[in-house]
C-alpha positions as CSV (number, residue, x, y, z in Angstrom):
1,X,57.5,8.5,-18.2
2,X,54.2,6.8,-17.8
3,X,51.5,9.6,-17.6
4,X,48.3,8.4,-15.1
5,X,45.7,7.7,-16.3
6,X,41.9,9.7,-15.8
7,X,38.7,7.6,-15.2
8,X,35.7,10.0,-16.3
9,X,32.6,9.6,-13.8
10,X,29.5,10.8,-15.4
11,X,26.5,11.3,-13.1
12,X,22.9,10.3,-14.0
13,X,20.6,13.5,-13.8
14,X,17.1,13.2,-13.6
15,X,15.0,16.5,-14.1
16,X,12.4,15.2,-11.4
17,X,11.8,12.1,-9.3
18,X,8.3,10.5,-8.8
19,X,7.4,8.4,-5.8
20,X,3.9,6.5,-6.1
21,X,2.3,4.8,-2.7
22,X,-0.8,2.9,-2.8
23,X,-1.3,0.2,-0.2
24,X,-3.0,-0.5,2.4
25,X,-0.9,-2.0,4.5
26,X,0.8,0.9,7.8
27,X,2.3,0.4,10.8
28,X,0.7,2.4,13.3
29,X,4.4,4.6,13.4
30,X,3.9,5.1,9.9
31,X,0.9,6.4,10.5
32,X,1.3,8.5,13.1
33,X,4.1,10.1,11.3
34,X,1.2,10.5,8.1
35,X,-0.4,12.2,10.9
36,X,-3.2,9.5,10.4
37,X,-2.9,9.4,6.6
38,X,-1.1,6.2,6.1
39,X,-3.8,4.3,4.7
40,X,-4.4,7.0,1.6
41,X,-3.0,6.5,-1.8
42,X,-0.3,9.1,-2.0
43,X,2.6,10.6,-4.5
44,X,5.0,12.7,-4.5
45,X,7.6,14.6,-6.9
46,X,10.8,16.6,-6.4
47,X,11.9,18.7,-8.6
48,X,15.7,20.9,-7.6
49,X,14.8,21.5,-3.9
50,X,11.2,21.8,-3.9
51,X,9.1,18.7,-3.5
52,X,5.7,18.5,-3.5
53,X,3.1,15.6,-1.7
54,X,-0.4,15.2,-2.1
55,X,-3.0,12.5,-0.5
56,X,-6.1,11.4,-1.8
57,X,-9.1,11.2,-0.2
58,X,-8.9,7.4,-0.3
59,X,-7.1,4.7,-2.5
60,X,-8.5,6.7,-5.6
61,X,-5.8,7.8,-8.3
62,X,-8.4,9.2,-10.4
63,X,-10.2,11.1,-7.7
64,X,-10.4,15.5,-8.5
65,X,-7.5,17.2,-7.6
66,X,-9.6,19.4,-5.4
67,X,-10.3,16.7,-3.0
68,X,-6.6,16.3,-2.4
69,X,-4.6,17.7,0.3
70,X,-1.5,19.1,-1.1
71,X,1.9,20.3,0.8
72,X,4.6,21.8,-1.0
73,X,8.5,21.6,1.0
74,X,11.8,23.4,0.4
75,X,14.2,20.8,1.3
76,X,17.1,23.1,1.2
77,X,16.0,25.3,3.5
78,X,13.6,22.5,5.5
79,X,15.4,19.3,4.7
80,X,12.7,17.5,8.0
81,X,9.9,19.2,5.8
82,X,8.0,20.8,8.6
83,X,7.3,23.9,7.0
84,X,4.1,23.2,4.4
85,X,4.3,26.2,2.0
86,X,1.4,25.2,-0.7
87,X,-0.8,28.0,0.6
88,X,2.3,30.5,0.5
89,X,3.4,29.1,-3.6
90,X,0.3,27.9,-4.7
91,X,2.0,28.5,-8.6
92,X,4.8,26.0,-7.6
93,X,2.9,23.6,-6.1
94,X,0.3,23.6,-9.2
95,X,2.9,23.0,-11.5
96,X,4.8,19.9,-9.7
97,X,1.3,18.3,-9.1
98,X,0.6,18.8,-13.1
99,X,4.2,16.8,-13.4
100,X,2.7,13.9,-11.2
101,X,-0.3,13.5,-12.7
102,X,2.1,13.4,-16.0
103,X,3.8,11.0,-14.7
104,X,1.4,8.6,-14.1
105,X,1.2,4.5,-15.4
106,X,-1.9,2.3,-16.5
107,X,0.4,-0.1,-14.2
108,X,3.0,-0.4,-11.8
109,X,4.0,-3.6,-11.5
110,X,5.3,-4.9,-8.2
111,X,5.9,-8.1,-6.2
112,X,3.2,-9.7,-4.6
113,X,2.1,-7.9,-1.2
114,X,-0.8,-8.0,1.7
115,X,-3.7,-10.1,0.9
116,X,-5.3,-11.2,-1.9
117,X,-8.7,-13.3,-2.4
118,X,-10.2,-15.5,-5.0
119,X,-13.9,-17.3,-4.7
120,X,-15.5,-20.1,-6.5
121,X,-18.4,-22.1,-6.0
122,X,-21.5,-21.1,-5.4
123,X,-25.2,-21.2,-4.4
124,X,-24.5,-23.9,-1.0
125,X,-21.2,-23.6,-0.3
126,X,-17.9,-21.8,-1.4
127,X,-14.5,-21.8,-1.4
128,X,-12.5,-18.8,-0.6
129,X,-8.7,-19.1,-0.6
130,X,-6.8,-15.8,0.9
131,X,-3.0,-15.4,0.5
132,X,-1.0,-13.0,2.2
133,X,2.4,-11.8,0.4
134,X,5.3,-10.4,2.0
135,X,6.7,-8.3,-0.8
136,X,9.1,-6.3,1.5
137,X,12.9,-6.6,2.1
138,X,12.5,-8.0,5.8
139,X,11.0,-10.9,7.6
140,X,7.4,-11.2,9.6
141,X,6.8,-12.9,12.1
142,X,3.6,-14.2,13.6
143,X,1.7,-14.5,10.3
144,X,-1.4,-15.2,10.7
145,X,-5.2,-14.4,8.3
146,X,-8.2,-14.6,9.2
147,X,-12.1,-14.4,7.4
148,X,-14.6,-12.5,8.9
149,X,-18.1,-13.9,8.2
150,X,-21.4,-12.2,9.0
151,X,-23.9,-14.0,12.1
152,X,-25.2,-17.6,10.6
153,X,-22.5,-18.1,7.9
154,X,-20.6,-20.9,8.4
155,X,-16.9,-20.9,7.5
156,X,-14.3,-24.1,8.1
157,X,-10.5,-23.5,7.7
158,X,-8.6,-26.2,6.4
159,X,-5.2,-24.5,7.1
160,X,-3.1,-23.5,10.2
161,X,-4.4,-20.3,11.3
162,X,-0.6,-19.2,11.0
163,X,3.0,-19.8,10.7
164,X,6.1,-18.6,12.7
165,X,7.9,-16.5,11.0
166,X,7.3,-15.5,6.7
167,X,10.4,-14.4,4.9
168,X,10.6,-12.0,1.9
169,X,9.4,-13.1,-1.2
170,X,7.1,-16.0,0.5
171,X,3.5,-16.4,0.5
172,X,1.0,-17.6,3.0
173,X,-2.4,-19.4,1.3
174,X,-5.2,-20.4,3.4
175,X,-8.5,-21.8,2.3
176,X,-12.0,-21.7,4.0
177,X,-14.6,-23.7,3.1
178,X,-18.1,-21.1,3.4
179,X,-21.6,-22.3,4.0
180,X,-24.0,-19.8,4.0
181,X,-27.6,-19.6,6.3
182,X,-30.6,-21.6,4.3
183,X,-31.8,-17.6,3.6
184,X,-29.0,-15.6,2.7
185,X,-28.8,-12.1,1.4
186,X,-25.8,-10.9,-0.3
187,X,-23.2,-10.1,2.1
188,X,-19.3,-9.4,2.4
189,X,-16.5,-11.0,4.0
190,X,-12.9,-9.7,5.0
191,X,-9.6,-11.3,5.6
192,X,-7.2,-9.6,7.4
193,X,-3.6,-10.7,7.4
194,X,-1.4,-9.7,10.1
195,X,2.1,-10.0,11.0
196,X,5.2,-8.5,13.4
197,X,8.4,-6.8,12.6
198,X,10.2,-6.2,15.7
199,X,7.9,-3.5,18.0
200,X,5.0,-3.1,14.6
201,X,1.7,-5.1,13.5
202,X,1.5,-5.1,10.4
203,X,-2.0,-5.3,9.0
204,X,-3.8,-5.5,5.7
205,X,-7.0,-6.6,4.3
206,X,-8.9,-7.6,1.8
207,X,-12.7,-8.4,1.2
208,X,-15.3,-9.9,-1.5
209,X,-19.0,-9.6,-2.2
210,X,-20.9,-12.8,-2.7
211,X,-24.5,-13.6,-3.0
């Protein structure tokens, strides 16, 4: 008699996980669900069934810990995490926040997202050239960027202010040819790239110094 056979599963156990967020790209849900946060640089580390999240006070890694805000959940017992408890176990929130900044990278590579600028020239004119990435998993639609230029700069696209609809993994360049005023101080531009996914606007930004 043939006996059956056993297939072993073996589970992959991890003693924490780590979740890193630094963009600057939120849908104004997101946002609202960051209760206005969504633009901060944030992380985030469970350990068992306590996970802990902290916010800086900008898109600074390296700013104090004392200028974070800090929340500290019990997902077994608050799964929706609604129930901050850092002020309640501040020694359990200490120590998961010590295992973030332990966990940290130099880098953490990822696919090109948002907008990105590059400048050359100089002096009479320049050329800025802005691309906007979408690195996520679903189409936009509606791409379109744009360069904000301070009163008496002159600036000249010579792209399409936009294209219908930008699939994953594609990239959306446009250059800008940028006269400055005879007496110029220095000054900064911003492009903003923005985009649709069903009911959101997506937008991100980017800017650069010159003079």
């Amino acid at each position: 008699m043939t006996q059956p056979s056993h297939t072993s599963v073996i589970t992959a156990h991890h003693d924490s996980l780590y979740f890193y967020r630094n963009h600057a790209g939120v849908t104004a849900r997101q946002n609202a669900v960051d209760h206005g946060r969504g633009d901060r640089l944030a992380e985030a580390l469970r350990r068992g069934d306590l996970k802990a999240i902290r916010f800086a006070p900008g898109q600074n890694l390296r700013a104090p810990d004392d200028q974070w805000d800090v929340e500290l959940y019990d997902l077994a017992r608050d799964p929706g995490e609604e129930h901050d408890l850092a002020a309640a176990r501040p020694a359990q929130a200490d120590a998961l926040v010590k295992l973030m900044r332990e966990s940290w990278a130099p880098v953490y590579p990822r696919k090109p997202f948002g907008v990105t600028l590059e400048v050359s020239g100089g002096g009479a004119e320049f050329t800025v050239i802005a691309t906007l990435a979408n690195g996520s998993a679903r189409s936009w639609n509606a791409a379109r960027r744009t360069l904000d230029a301070p009163s008496g700069w002159v600036v000249h696209a010579r792209d399409a202010a936009g294209v219908a609809r930008l699939d994953p993994g594609e990239r959306l360049t446009a250059h800008w040819r940028v006269t400055p005023p005879q007496v110029s101080t220095a000054t900064t531009l911003i492009c903003r790239g923005t985009a649709h996914h069903e009911d959101d606007e997506l937008t991100y930004t980017a800017s650069t110094a010159l003079g």
